[in-house]
C-alpha positions in Angstrom: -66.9 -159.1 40.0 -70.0 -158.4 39.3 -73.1 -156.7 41.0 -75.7 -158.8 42.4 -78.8 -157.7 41.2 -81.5 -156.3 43.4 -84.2 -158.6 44.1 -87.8 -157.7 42.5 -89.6 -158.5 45.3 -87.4 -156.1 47.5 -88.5 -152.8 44.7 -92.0 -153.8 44.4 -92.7 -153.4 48.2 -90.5 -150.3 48.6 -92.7 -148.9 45.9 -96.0 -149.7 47.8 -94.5 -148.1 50.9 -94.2 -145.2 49.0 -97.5 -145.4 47.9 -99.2 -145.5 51.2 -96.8 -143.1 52.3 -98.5 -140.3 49.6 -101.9 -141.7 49.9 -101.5 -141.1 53.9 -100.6 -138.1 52.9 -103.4 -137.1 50.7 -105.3 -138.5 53.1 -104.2 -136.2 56.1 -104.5 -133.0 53.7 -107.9 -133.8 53.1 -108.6 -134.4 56.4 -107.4 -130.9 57.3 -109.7 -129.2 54.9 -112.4 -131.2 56.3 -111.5 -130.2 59.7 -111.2 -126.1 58.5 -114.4 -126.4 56.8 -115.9 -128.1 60.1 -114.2 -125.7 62.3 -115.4 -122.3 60.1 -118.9 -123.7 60.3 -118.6 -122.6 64.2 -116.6 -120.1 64.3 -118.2 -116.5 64.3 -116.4 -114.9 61.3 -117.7 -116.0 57.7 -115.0 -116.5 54.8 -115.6 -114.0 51.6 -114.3 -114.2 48.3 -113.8 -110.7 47.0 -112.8 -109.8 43.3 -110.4 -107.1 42.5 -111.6 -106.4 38.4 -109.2 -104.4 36.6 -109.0 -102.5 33.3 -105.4 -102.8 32.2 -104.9 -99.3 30.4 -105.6 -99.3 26.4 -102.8 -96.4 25.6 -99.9 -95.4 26.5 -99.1 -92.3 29.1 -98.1 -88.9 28.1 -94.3 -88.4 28.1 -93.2 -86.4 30.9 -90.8 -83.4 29.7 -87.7 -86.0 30.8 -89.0 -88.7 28.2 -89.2 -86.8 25.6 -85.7 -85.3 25.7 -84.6 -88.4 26.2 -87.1 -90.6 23.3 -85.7 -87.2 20.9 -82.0 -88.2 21.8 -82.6 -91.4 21.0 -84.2 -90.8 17.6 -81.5 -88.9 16.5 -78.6 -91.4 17.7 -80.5 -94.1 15.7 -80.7 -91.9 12.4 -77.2 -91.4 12.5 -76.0 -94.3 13.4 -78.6 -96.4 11.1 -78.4 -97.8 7.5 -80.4 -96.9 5.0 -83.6 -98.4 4.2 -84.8 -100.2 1.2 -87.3 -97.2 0.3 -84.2 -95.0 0.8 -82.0 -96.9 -1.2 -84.5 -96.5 -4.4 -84.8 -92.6 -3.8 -81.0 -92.9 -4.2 -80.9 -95.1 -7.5 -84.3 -93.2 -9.1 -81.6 -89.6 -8.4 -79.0 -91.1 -10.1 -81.2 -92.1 -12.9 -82.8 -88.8 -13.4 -79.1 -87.4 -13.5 -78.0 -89.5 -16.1 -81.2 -88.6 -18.3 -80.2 -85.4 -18.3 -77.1 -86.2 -18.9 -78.7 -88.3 -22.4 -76.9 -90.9 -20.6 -80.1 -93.0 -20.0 -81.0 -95.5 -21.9 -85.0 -94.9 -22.2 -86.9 -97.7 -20.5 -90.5 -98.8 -20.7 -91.7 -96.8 -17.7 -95.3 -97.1 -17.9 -95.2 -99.7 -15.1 -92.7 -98.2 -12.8 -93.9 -96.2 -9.7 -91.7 -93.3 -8.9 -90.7 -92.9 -5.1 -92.5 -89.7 -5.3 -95.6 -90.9 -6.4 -95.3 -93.5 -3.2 -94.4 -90.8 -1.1 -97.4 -88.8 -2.3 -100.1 -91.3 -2.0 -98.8 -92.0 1.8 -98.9 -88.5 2.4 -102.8 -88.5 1.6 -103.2 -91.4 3.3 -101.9 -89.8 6.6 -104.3 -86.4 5.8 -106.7 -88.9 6.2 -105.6 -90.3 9.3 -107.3 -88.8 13.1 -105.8 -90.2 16.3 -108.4 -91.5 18.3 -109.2 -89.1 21.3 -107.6 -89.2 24.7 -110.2 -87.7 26.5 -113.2 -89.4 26.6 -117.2 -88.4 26.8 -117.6 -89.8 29.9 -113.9 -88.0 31.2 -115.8 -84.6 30.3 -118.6 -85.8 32.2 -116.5 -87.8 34.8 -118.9 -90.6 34.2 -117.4 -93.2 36.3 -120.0 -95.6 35.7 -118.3 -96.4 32.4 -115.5 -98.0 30.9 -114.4 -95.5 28.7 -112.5 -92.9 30.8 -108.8 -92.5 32.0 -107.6 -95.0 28.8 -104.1 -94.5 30.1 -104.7 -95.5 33.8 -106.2 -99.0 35.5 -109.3 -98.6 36.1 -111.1 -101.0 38.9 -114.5 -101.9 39.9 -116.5 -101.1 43.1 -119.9 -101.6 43.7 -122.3 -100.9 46.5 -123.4 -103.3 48.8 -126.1 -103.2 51.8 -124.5 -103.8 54.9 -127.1 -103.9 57.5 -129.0 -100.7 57.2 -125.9 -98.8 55.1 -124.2 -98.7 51.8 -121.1 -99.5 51.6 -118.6 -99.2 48.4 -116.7 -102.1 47.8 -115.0 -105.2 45.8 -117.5 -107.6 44.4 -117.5 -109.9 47.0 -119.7 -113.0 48.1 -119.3 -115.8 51.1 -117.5 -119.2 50.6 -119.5 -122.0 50.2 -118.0 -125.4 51.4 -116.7 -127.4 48.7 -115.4 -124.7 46.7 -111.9 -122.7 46.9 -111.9 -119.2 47.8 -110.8 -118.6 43.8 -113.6 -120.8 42.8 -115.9 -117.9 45.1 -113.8 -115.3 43.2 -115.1 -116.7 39.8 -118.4 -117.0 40.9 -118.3 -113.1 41.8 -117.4 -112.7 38.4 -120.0 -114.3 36.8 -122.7 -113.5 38.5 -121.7 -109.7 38.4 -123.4 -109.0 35.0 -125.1 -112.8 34.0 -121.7 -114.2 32.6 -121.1 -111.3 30.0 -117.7 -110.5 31.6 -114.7 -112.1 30.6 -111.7 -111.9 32.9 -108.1 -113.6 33.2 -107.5 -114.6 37.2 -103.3 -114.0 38.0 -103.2 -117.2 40.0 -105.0 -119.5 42.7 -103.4 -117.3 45.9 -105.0 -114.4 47.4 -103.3 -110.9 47.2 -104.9 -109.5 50.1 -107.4 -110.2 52.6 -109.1 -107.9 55.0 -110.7 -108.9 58.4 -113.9 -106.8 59.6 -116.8 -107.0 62.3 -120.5 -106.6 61.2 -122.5 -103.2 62.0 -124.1 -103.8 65.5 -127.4 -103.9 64.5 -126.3 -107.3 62.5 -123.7 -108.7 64.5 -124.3 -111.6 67.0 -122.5 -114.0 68.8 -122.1 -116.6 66.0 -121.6 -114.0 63.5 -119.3 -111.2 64.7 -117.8 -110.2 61.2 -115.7 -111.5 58.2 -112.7 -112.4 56.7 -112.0 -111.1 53.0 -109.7 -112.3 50.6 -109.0 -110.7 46.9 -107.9 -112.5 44.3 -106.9 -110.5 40.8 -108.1 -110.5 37.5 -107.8 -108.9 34.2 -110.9 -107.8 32.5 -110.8 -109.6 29.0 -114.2 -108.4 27.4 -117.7 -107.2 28.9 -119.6 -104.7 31.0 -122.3 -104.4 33.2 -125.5 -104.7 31.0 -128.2 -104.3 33.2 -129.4 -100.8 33.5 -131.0 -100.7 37.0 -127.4 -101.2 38.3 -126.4 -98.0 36.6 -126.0 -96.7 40.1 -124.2 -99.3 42.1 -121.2 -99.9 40.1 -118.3 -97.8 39.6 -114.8 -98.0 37.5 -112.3 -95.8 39.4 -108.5 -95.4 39.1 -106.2 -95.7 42.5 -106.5 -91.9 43.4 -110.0 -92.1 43.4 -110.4 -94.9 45.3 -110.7 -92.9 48.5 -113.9 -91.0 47.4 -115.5 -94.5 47.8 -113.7 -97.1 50.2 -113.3 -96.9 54.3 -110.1 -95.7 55.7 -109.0 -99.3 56.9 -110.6 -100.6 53.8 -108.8 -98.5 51.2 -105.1 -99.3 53.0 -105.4 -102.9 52.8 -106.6 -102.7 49.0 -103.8 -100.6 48.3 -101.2 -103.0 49.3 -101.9 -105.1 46.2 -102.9 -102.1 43.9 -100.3 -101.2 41.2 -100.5 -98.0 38.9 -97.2 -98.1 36.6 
């Protein structure tokens, strides 16, 4: 027998239910944000976007005595356990050749347009007399310039600047305060690009925070309707770019996790920590 079939009108208002069902929904989220928003403009601790700018490393870091027993094992397992090559394979066949010319079992060839393996392997050795490795230690790791980029090239490097908080200097992430109508990433990329008049490029690692960090103002700031702040950090990956403006020389630093404590608060540097990786 067969099935009846369902009646149209019966899916057409199941699918409006669903509708209003979502757009109640959507609804009641945005109603929540509105509330937050409304809620943080009386409450006494301000919302802060802070940016955590990192310079992934641009080599590689020295072996360790372990690693290079062990990389040394492994070269020598795969050159006895690997096939020859095709450069290899004509050092074998231009051998046999020259034997057999000695031999006056060769048949003589027209060799003016044959390159020998030795003349190969002679033209690569001048080519890698020529060659100089690119320095590992920097200018500015003689002169422990931390203002610049170029130091520690095997270690991530992260930014700190200095900020005025009421009548003291503090070190810390680029930071600024949430305006309504924008996320908390959305104040992380403004960070960014006012940091150095958009001549950064960085890559954010997702719309969540990694951290955040809750603080009271200095007394000689704080009042009743603004008793402190509420930081969170959101990650990024510097792309291209550096600070350009010279009278900022001074207020900016690129430091690696160790020396992160030279610069940030105790309670500061723990909660920055937590989200700090140095593989």
């Amino acid at each position: 027998m067969a099935v009846p079939a369902r009646p149209p009108l019966l899916g057409v208002v199941r699918g409006w239910r669903r509708f209003e069902g979502l757009r109640a929904s959507s609804l009641c989220c945005r109603g929540l944000i509105a509330a937050a928003s409304s809620s943080n403009r009386g409450s006494p601790w301000r919302l802060l976007g802070a940016l955590c700018l990192q310079r992934p490393p641009l080599v590689s870091k020295p072996l360790t005595p372990l690693q290079e027993e062990m990389a040394a094992l492994l070269q020598q397992i795969e050159i006895e356990r690997s096939l020859y090559s095709d450069h290899e394979l004509r050092a074998l066949d231009e051998a046999q050749r020259m034997a057999k010319r000695k031999d006056d079992l060769y048949e003589e060839e027209d060799e003016r347009k044959i390159l020998m393996v030795q003349d190969l392997e002679d033209m690569w050795e001048q080519k890698f007399l020529q060659f100089k490795p690119g320095a590992r230690i920097t200018e500015a790791d003689k002169k422990n310039d931390r203002t610049s980029l170029h130091r520690k090239l095997d270690r991530n490097l992260v930014l700190l600047v200095k900020e005025k908080l009421g009548d003291q200097d503090v070190w810390m992430l680029p930071q600024a305060e949430w305006q309504p109508g924008e996320t908390l990433r959305g104040t992380a990329e403004r960070v960014l690009a006012t940091l150095s008049e958009n001549n950064m490029e960085a890559k954010f690692l997702g719309n969540a925070p990694c951290g955040h960090y809750k603080f009271k103002f200095p007394q000689a700031i704080r009042t009743e309707s603004s008793l402190g702040a509420k930081v969170f950090f959101f990650k990024a990956l510097l792309r291209t770019g550096d600070f350009s403006q010279a009278e900022k020389k001074g207020h900016h630093v690129w430091v690696s996790k160790d020396e992160l404590g030279d610069y940030l608060k105790p309670k500061y540097l723990a909660q920055v920590r937590r989200f700090l990786l140095d593989l």
